[in-house]
N, CA, C and O of each residue as an XYZ file, in Angstrom:
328
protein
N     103.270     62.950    107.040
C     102.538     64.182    106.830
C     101.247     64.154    107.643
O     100.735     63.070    107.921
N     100.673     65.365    108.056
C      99.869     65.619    109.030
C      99.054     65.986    108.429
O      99.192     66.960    107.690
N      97.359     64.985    108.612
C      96.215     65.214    107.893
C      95.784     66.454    108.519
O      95.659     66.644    109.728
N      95.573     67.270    107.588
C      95.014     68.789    108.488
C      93.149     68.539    108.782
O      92.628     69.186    109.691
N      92.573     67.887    108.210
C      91.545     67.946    108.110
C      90.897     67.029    109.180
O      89.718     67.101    109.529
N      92.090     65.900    109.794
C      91.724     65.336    111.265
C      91.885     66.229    112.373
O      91.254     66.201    113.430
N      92.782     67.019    112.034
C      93.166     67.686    113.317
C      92.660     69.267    113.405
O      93.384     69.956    114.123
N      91.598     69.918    112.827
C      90.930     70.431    112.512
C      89.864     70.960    113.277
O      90.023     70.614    114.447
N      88.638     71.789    113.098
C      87.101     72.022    113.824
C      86.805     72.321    112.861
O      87.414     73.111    112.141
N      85.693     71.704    112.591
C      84.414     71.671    111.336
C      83.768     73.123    111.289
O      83.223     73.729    110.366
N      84.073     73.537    112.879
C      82.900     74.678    112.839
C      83.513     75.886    112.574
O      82.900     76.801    112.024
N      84.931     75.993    112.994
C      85.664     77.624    112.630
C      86.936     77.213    111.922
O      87.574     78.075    111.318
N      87.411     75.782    111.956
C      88.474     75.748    111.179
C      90.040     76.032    112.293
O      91.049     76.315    111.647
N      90.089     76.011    112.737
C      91.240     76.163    113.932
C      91.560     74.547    113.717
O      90.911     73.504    113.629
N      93.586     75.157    113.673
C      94.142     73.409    113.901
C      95.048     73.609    114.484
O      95.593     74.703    114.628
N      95.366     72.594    114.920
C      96.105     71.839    116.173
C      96.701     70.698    115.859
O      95.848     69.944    115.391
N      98.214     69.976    115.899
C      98.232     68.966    115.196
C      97.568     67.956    117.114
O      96.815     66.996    117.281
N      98.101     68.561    117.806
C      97.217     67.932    118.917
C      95.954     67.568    119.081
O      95.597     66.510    119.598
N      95.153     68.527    118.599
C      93.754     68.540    119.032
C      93.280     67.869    117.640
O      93.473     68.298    116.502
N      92.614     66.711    118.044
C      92.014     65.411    117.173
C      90.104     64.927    117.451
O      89.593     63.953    118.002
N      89.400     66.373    116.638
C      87.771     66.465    117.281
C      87.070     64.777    117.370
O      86.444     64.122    118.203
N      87.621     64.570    115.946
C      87.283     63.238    115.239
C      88.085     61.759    115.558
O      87.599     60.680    115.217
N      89.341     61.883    116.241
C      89.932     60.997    116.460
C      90.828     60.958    114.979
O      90.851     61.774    114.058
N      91.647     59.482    115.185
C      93.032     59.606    114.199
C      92.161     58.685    112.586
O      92.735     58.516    111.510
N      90.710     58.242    112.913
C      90.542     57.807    111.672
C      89.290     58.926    111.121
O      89.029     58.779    109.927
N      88.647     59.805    111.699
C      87.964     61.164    111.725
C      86.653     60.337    111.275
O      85.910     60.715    110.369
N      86.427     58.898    112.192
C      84.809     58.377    111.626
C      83.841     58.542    113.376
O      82.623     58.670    113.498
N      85.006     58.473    114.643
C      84.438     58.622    115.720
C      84.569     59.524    116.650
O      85.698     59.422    117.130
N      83.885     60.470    117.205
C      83.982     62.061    117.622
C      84.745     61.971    119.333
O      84.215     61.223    120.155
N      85.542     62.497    119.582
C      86.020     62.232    120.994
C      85.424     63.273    121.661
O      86.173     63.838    122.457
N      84.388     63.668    121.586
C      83.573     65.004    122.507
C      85.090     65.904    122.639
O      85.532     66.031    123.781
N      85.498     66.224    122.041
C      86.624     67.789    122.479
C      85.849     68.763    122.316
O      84.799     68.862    121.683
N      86.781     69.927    123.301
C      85.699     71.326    122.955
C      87.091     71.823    122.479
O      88.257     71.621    122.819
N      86.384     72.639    121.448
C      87.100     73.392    120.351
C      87.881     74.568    121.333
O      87.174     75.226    122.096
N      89.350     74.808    121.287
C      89.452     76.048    121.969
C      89.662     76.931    122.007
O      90.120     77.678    122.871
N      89.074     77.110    120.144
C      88.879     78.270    119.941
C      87.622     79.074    119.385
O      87.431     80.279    119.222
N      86.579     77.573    119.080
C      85.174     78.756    119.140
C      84.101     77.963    120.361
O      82.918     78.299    120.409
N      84.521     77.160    121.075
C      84.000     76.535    121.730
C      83.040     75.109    121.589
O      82.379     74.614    122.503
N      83.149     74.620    120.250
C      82.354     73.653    119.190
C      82.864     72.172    120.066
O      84.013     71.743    119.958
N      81.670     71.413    121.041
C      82.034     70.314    121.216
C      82.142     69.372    119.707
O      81.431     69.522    118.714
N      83.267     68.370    119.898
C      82.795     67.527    118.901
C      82.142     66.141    118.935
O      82.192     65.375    119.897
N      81.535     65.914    117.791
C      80.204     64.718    117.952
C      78.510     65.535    118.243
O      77.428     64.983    118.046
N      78.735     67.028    118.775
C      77.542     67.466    118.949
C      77.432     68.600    117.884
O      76.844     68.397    116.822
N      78.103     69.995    118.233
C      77.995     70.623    117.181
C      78.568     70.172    115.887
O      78.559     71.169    115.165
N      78.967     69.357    115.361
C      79.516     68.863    114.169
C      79.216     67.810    113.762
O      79.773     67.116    112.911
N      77.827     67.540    114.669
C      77.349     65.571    113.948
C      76.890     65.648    113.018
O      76.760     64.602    112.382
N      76.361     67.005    112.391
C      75.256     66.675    111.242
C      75.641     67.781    110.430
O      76.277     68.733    110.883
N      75.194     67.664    108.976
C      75.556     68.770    108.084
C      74.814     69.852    109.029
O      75.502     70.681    109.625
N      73.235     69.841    109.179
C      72.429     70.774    109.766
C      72.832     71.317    110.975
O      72.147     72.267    111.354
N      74.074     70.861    111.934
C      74.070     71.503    112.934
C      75.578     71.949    112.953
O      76.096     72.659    113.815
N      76.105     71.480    112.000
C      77.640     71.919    111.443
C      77.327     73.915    111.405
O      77.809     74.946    111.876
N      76.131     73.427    110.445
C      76.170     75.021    109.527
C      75.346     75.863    110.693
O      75.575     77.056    110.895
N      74.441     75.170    111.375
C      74.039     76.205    112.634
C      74.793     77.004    113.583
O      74.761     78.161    114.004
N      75.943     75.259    113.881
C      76.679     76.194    114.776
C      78.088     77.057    113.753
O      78.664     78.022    114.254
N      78.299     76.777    112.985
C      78.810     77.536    112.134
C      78.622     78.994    111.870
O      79.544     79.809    111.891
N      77.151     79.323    111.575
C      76.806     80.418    111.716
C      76.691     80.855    112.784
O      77.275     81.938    112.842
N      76.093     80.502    113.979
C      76.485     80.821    115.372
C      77.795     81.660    115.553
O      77.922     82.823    115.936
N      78.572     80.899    115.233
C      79.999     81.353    115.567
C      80.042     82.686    115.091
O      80.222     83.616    115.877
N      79.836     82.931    113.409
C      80.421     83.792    112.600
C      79.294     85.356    113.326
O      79.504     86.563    113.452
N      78.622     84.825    113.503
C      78.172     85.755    113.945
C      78.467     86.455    115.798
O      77.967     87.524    116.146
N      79.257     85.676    116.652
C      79.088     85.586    117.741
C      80.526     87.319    117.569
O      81.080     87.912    116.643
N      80.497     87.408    119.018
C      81.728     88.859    119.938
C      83.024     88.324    118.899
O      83.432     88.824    117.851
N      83.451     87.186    119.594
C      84.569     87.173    118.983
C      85.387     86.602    117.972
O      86.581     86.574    117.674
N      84.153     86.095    117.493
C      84.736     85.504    115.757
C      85.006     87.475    114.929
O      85.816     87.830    114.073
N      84.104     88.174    115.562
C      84.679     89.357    114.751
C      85.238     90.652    115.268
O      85.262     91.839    114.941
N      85.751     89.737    116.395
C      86.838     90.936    117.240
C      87.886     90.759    116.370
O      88.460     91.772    115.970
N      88.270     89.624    115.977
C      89.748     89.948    114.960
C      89.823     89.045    113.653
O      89.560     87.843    113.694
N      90.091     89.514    112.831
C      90.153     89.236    111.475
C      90.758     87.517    111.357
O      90.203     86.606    110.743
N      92.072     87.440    112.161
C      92.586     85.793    112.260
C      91.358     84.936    112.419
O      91.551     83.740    112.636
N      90.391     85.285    112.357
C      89.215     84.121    112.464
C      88.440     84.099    111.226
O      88.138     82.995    110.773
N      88.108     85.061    110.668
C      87.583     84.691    109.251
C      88.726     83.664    108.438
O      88.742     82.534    107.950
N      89.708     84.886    108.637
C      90.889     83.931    107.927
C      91.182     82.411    107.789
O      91.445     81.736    106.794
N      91.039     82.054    109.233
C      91.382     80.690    109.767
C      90.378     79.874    108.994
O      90.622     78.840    108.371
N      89.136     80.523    109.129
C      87.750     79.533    108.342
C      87.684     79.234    106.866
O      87.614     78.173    106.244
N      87.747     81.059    106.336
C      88.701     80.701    104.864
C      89.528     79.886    104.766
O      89.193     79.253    103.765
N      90.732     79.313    105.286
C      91.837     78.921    105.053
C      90.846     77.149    105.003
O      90.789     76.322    104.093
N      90.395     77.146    105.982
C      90.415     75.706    106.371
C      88.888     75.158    104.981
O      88.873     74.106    104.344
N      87.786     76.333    104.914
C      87.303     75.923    103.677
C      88.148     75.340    102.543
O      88.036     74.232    102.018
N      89.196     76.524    102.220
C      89.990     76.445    100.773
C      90.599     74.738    100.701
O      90.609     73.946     99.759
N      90.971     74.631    101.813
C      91.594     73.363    102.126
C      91.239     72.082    101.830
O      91.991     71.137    101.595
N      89.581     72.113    101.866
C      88.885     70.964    101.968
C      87.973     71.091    100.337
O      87.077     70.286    100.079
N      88.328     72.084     99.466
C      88.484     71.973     98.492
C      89.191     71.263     97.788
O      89.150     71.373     96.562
């Protein structure tokens, strides 16, 4: 079974079983850029404080609210990590 939460972006929630921000034990960041809100990882996602910056960044940016599949995706991936 496929950890969703390795293969994941902290910042909008988009997964990939490919795309691994954190690597396969999710303690060391492989600099990926997210490709779907653009969130390097290890930078925008090193810290709670810059998680939620660029987090909000996003939610607020053109195209997190050109289409609805992106709230969704973030919802989804919150609910998840519940």
């Amino acid at each position: 079974m496929v950890n969703r939460e390795l293969h994941s972006c902290i910042i909008c929630g988009y997964y990939d079983e490919e795309f691994l921000p954190w690597g396969l034990d999710g303690e060391f960041p492989l600099y990926e850029i997210c490709p779907c809100c653009g969130a390097e990882s290890g930078y925008e996602d090193f810290t709670l404080e810059s998680t939620i910056h660029y987090r909000d960044k996003w939610i607020k940016s053109t195209k997190f609210n050109a289409d609805k599949k992106y709230k969704k995706q973030l919802v989804n991936y919150i609910e998840y990590l519940k």
